[in-house]
Backbone as JSON, one array per atom type, in Angstrom:
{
  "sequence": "XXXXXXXXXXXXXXXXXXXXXXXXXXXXXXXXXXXXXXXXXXXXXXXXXXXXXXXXXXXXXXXXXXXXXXXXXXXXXX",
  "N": [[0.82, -1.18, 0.0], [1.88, 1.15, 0.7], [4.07, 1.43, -1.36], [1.6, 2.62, -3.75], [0.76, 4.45, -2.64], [3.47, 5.98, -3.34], [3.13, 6.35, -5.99], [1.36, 7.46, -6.72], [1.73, 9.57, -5.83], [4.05, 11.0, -6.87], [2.58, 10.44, -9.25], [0.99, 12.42, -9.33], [2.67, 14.74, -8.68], [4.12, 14.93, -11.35], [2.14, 15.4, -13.25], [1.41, 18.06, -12.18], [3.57, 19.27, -13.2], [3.68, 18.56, -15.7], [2.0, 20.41, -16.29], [2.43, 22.66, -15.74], [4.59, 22.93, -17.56], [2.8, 22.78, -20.11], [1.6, 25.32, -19.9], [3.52, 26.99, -20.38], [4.42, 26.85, -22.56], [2.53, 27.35, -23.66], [1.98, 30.35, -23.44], [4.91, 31.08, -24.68], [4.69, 30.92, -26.97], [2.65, 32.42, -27.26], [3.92, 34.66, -26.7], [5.46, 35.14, -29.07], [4.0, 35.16, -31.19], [2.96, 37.66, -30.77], [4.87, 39.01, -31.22], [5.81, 39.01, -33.65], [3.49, 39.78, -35.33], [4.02, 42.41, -34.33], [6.29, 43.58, -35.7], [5.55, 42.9, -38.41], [4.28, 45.04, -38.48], [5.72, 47.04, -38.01], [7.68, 46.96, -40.7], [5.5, 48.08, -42.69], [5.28, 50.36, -41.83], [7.46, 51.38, -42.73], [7.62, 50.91, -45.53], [5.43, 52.6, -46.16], [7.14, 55.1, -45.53], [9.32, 55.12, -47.21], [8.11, 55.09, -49.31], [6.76, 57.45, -49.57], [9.49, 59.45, -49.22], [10.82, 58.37, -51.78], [8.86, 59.75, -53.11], [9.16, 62.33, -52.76], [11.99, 62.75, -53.03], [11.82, 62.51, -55.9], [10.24, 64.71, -56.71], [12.13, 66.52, -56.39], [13.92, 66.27, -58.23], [12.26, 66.77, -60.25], [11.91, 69.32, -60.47], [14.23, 70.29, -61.17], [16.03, 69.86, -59.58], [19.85, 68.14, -58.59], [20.18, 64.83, -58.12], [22.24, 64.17, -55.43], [21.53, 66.8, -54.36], [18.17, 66.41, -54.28], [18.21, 63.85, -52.47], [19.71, 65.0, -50.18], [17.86, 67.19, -49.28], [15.48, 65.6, -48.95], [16.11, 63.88, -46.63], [16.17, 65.63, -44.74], [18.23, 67.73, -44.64], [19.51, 70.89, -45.61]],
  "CA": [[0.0, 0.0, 0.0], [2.82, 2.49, 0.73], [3.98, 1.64, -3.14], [0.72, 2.7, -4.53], [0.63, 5.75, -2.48], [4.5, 6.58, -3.51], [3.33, 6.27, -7.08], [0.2, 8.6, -7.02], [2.59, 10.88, -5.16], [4.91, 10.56, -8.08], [2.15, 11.02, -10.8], [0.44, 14.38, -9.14], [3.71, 15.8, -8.7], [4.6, 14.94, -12.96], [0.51, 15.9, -13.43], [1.47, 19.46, -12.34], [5.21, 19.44, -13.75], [2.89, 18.85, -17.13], [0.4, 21.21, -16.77], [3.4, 24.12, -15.38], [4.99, 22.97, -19.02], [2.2, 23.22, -21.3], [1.48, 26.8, -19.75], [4.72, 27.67, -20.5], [4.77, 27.21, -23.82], [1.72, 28.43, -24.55], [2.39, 31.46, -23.14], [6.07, 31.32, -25.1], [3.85, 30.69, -28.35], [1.99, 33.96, -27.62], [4.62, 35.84, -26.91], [6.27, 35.07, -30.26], [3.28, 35.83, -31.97], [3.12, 39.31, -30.48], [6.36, 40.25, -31.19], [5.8, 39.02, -35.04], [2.83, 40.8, -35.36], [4.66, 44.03, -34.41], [7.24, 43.08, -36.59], [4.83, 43.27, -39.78], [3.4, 46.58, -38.31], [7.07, 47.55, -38.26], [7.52, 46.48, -41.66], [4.24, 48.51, -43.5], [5.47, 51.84, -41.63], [8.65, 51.15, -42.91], [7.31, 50.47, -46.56], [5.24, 53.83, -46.01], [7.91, 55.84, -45.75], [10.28, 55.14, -48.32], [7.43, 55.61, -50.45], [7.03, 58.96, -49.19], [10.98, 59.67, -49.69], [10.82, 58.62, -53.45], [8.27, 61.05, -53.98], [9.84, 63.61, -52.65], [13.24, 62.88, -54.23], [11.31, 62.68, -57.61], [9.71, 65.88, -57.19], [13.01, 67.67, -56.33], [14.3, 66.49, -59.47], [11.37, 67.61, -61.53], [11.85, 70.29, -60.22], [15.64, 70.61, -61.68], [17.33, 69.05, -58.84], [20.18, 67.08, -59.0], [20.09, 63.72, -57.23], [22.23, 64.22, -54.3], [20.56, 67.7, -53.73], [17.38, 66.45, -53.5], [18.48, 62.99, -50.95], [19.78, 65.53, -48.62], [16.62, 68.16, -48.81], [14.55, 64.59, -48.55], [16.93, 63.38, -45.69], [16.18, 66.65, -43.56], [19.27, 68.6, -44.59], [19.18, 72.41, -46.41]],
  "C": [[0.87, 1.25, 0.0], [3.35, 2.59, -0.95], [2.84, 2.72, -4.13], [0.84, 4.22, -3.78], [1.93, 6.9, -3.65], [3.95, 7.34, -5.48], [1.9, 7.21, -7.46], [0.63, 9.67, -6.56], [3.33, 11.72, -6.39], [3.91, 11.3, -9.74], [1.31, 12.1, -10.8], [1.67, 14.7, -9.29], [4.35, 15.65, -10.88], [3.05, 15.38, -13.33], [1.14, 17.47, -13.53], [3.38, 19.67, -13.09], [4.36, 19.96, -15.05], [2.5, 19.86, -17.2], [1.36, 22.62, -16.73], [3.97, 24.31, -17.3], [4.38, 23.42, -20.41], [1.54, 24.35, -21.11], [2.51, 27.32, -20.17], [5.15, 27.83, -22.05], [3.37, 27.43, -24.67], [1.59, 29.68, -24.8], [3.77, 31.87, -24.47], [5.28, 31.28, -26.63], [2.85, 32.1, -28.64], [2.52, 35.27, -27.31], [4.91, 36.04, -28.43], [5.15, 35.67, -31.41], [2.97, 36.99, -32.09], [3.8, 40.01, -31.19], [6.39, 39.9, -33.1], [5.31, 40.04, -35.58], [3.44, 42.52, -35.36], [6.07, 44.17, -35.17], [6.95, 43.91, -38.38], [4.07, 44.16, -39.65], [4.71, 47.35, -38.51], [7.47, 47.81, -40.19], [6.23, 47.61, -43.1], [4.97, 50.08, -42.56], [7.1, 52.19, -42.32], [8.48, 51.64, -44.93], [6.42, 52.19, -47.21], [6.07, 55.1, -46.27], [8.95, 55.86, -46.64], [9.17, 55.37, -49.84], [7.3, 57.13, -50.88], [8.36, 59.61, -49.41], [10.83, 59.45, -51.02], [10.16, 59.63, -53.53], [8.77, 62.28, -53.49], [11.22, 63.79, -53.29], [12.83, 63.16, -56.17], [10.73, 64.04, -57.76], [10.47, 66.87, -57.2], [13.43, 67.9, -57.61], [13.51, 66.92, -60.41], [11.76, 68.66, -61.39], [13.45, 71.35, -60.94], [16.62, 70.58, -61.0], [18.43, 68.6, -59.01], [19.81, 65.62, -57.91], [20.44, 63.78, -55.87], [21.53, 65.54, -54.01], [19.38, 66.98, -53.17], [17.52, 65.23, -52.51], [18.78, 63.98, -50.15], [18.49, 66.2, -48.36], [15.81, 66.87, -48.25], [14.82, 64.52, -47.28], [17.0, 64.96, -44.26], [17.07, 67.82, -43.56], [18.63, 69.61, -45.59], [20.32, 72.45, -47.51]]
}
């Protein structure tokens, strides 16, 4: 009888080992997805703005720019 106890002792204590484990990586599974997510929000503001920069480099040069002129006016410089 002391066996049978040892061994229900044994399989609560691996019961919650489990259950601590498969919190742990569910959790670690929704971090990762978070941090993707803001990744490909990263990504589209990113994509945004270089769009915004061409057109402003293209309009310097219409304008009778040369090239590096207008990268720096784009780029914040005078």
């Amino acid at each position: 009888m002391t066996e049978e106890k040892k061994d229900s002792k044994k399989s609560s204590r691996n019961k919650k080992i489990m259950y601590a484990y498969g919190f742990i990586q569910l959790g670690s599974s929704f971090i990762s997805a978070v941090a993707l997510a803001a990744i490909a929000f990263g990504f589209c503001s990113v994509k945004k703005e270089s769009k915004l920069f061409n057109k402003c480099v293209a309009e310097i040069i219409e304008d009778g720019g040369t090239i590096s002129e207008s990268i720096r006016y784009c780029n914040g410089g005078i």
